[in-house]
VEXDREN-2710 file (C-alpha; in Angstrom, 1 decimal):
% VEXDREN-2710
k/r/px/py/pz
1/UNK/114.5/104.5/131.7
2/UNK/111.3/104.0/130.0
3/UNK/108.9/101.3/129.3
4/UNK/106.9/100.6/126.0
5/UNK/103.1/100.3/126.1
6/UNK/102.4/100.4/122.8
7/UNK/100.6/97.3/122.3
8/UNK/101.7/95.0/119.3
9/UNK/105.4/97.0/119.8
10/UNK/108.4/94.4/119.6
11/UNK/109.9/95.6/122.7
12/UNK/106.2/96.0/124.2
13/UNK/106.7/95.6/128.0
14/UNK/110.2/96.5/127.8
15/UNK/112.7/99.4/129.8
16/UNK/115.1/101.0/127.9
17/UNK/117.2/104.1/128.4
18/UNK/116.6/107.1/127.5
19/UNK/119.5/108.1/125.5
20/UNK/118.0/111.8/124.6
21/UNK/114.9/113.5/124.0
22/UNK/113.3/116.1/121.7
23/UNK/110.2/117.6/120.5
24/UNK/109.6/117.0/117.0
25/UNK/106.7/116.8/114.8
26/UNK/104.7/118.4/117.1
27/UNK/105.3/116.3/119.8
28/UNK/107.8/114.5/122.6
29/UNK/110.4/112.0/120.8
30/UNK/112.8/109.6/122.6
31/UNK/116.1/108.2/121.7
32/UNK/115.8/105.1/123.3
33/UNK/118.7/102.2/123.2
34/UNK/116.9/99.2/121.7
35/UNK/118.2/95.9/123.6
36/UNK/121.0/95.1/121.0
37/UNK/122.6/98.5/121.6
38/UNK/120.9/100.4/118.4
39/UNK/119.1/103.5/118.9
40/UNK/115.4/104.2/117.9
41/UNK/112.7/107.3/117.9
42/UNK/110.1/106.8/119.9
43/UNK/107.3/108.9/120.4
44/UNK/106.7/109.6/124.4
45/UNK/103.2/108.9/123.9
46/UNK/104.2/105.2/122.9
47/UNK/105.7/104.9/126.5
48/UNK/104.7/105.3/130.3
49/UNK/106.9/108.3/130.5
50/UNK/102.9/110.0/130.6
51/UNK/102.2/108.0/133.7
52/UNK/99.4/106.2/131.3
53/UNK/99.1/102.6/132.0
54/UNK/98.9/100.0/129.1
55/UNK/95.5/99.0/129.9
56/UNK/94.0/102.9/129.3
57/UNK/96.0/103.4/126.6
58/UNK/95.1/100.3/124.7
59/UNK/91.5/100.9/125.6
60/UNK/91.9/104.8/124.1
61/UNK/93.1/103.7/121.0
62/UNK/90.3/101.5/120.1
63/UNK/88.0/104.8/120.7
64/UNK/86.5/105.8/117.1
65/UNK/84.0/108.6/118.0
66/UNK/81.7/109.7/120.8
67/UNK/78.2/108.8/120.7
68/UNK/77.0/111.8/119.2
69/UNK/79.8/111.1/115.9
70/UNK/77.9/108.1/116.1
71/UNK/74.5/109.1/116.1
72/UNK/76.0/111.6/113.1
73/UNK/77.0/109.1/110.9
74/UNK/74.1/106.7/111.3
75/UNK/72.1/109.6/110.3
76/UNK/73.8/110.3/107.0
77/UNK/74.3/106.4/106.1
78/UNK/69.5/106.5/106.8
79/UNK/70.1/109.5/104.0
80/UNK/72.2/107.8/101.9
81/UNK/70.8/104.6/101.6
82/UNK/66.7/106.1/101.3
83/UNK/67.9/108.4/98.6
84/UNK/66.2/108.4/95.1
85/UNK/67.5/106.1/92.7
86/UNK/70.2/108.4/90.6
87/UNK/69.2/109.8/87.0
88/UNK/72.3/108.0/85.1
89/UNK/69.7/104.9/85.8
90/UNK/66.7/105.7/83.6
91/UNK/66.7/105.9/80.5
92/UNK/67.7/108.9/78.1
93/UNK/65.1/110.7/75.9
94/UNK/66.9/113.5/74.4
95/UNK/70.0/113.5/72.3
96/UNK/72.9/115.1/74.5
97/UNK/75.9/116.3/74.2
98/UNK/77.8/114.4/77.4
99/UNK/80.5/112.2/76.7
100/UNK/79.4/108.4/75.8
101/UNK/80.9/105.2/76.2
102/UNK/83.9/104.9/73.6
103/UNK/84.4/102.0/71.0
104/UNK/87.8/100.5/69.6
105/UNK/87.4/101.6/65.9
106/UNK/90.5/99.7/63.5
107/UNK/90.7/97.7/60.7
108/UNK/89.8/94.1/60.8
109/UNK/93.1/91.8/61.0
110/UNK/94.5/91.3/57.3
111/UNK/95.1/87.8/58.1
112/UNK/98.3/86.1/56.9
113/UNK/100.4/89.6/58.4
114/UNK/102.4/87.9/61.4
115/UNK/102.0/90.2/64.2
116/UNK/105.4/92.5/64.9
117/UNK/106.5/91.7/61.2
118/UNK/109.0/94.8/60.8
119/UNK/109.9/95.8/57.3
120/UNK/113.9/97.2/56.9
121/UNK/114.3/100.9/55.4
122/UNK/116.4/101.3/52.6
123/UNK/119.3/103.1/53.1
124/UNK/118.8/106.4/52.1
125/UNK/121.2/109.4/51.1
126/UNK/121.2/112.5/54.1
127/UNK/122.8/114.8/51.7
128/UNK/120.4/114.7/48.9
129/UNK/118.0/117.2/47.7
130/UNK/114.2/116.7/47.8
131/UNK/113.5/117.1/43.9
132/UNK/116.8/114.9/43.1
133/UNK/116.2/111.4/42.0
134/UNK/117.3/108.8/44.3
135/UNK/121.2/108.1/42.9
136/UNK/121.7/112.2/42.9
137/UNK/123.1/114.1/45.6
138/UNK/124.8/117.3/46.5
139/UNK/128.0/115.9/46.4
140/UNK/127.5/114.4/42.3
141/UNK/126.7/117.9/41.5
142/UNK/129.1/120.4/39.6
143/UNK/130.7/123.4/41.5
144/UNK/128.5/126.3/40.1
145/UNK/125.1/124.4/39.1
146/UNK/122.4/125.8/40.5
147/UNK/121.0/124.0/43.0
END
C-alpha cells in the first residue's frame, strides 16, 4: 500500500494498493486501485513510497529557482527595461523597401444589390463545340461534316 501526497490530488491522504508497478517515461509508475475498485497510473513520486513526507514535497514544489536564477533574471529584466527605445518608433526618412501596413482595396457598394443575390446559369449544352452557336451541337451535326 501506498499513500498520496500530492497536494490538491482527490485521493490526497489516501492508501491504496499497489496493484503493479513499472518504469515508464523515464520514471517509477504505479497501478494503484482507486477506492471504487478502478485502477489508475500514478507516478511514485506523487506518493510516500520515496519516504518524502507531504510537508517537503509540497514545499519543493513551490521552489522556482535558486538565488543565483534569481539574481540572473533580475539582471536581464534591469537590461530589458533600460534598453533604448526600438527604431520601428521614430520616424522613417528614406523610402524602403519593407513590407507596409496593407489596405482593403474594392469597389464601393453598388447600392440597391442585396447582399448574397445569386444569379441561376442557363442550362448549357456539354456536347457542344466552342465556335458552334448556342442551339448546335455534335449530336445535330451530319455523319461526315467536318468538325
Amino acid at each position: 500500500r501506498v499513500t498520496i501526497t500530492r497536494s490538491n490530488h482527490p485521493f490526497q491522504g489516501q492508501s491504496l494498493e499497489l496493484l503493479r508497478h513499472a518504469c515508464m517515461r523515464g520514471s517509477l509508475q504505479f497501478v494503484l486501485i482507486l477506492p471504487d475498485g478502478s485502477k489508475s497510473l500514478i507516478p511514485a513520486d506523487w506518493t510516500d513510497f520515496a519516504g518524502i513526507s507531504p510537508t517537503s514535497q509540497t514545499q519543493a514544489n513551490h521552489l522556482i529557482g535558486s538565488l543565483k536564477d534569481l539574481l540572473r533574471i533580475r539582471s536581464l529584466t534591469d537590461a530589458l527595461l533600460n534598453r533604448p527605445a526600438q527604431r520601428a518608433a521614430q520616424p522613417v526618412l528614406e523610402e524602403s523597401h519593407a513590407a507596409t501596413q496593407s489596405e482593403l482595396h474594392r469597389d464601393p457598394h453598388p447600392g440597391d444589390v442585396p447582399v448574397g443575390t445569386v444569379r441561376r446559369r442557363a442550362k448549357t449544352d456539354r456536347h457542344r463545340d466552342s465556335g458552334a452557336p448556342a442551339g448546335q451541337s455534335h449530336q445535330n451535326q451530319k455523319p461526315g461534316a467536318a468538325q
